[in-house]
C-alpha positions, -999 to 999 in steps of 0.1 A, spaced: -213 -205 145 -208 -220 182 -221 -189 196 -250 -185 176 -257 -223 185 -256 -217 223 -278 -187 214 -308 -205 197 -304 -230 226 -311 -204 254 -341 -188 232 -356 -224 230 -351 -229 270 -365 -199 277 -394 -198 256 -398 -236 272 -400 -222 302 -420 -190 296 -448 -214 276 -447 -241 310 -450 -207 336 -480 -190 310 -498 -226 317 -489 -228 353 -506 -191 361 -538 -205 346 -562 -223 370 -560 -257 365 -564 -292 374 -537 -324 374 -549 -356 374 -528 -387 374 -544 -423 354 -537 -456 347 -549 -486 335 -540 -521 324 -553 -553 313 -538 -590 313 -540 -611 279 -529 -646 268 -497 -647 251 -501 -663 219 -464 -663 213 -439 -686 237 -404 -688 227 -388 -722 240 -348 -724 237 -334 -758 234 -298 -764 237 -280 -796 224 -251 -804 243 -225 -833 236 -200 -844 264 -172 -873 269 -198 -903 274 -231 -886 257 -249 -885 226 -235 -862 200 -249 -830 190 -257 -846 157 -275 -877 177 -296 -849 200 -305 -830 167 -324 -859 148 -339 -867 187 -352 -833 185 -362 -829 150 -382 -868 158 -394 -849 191 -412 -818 175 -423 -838 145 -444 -856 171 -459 -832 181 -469 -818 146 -444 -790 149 -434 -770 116 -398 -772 119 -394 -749 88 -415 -720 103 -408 -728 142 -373 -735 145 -344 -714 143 -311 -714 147 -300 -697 180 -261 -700 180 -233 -726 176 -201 -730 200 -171 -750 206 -150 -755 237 -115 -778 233 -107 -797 265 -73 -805 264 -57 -834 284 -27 -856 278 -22 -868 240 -60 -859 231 -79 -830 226 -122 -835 233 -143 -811 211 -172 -800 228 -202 -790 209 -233 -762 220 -261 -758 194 -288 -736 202 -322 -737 190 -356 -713 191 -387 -729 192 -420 -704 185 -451 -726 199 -484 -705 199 -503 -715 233 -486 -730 268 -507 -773 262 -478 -769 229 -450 -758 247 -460 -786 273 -464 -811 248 -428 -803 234 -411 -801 264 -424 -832 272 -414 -850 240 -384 -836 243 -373 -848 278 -384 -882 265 -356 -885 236 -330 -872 261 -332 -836 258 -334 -818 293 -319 -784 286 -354 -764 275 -361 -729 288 -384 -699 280 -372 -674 267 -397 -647 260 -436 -647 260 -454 -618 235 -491 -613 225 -493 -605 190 -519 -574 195 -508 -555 219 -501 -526 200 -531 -526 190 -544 -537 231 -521 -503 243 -537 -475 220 -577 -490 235 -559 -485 268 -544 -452 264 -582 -441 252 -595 -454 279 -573 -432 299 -578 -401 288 -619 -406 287 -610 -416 328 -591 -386 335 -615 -364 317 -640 -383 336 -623 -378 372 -611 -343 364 -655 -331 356 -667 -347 384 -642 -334 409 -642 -295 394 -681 -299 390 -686 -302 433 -673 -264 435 -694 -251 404 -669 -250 381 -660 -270 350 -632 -280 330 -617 -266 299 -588 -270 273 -562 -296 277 -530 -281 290 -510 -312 289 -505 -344 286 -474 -367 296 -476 -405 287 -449 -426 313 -431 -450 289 -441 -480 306 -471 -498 280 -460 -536 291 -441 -559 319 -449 -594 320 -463 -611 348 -453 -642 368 -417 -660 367 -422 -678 327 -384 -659 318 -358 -678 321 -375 -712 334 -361 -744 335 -376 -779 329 -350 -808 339 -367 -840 340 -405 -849 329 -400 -872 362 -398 -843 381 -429 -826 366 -446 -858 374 -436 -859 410 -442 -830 418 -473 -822 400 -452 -791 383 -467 -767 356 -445 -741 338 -455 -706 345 -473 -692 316 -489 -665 335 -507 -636 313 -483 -605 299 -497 -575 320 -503 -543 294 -504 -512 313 -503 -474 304 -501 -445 325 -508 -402 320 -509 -371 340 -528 -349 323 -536 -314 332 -567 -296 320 -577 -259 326 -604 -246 348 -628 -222 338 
């Protein structure tokens, strides 16, 4: 059974091979394309973390701060907010033991003036410890395949007008290889921190909500005839 197994392999290899060096002795042309857009993100993940110390509020207190905080800015706590993770640390010292609490929280806000507006409110009922998390743009699936059609008419386009100055045209696709790279984001919004709304104040400071960068990229090779 093993040997039969390495045999189907070796057929499959070969014929691989035989198919890539059939292409290969055909005349043809490569071309390399690429090509991105930048859109709005229209979904920005804030995560708040509640924190309560020897001398601070409690994780309870800082909850009902930060249920008051969103609720003023007309937040929907049901459908925004989720729970992100719960911890306890035990700081042990002589003839007491202090609990420390961590509650996590995600926030989904749908444009950067809300995310503002709550990080704001926030800082304002004592809650300092906001970051982004993520940024996303709810089409981009959709964004990617009108960029990978753009591509191909590009490359199509490049490959006719290059072949065409020696009197010759282009024919069949041979291939077609799509780098698996559709999206980065732009700009330094992951992982930002906002400490003090006096800070932003001072120093005139914006969070970074720089547009998500979609980008595709193909080499396609078509035949000459």
């Amino acid at each position: 059974m093993k040997k039969a197994f390495i045999l189907l392999t070796f057929i499959a290899i070969t014929f691989g091979y035989a198919q890539e060096q059939n292409f290969l002795e055909k005349p043809y042309y490569r071309t390399q394309v690429e090509t991105d857009t930048l859109v709005i993100p229209d979904k920005i993940y804030l995560h708040i973390s509640l924190e309560d110390n020897k001398g601070k509020k409690s994780t309870e207190e800082l909850y009902n701060k930060m249920i008051q905080s969103l609720q003023e800015v007309r937040i929907d706590i049901q459908k925004q907010l989720t729970v992100y993770g719960m911890s306890s640390t035990y700081d042990k010292k002589f003839l007491r033991t202090n609990i420390n609490k961590v509650e996590n929280y995600e926030l989904l806000v749908f444009d950067a003036v809300t995310a503002l507006k709550v990080i704001s409110s926030l800082e304002k009922n004592g809650i300092s410890n906001v970051q982004i998390s993520r940024k996303e743009y709810s089409q981009t699936d959709k964004i990617v395949q009108l960029l990978k059609e753009k591509s191909l008419k590009k490359a199509k386009h490049n490959a006719e007008n290059l072949i065409k100055i020696v009197g010759q045209g282009i024919g069949k696709v041979l291939s077609i290889q799509e780098y698996n790279r559709p999206y980065y984001l732009e700009g330094k919004a992951m992982g930002l921190s906002v400490s003090s709304s006096q800070e932003v104040m001072e120093r005139s400071y914006v969070p970074d909500f720089s547009p998500i960068k979609l980008h595709v990229e193909f080499s396609v090779v078509f035949e000459i005839k």
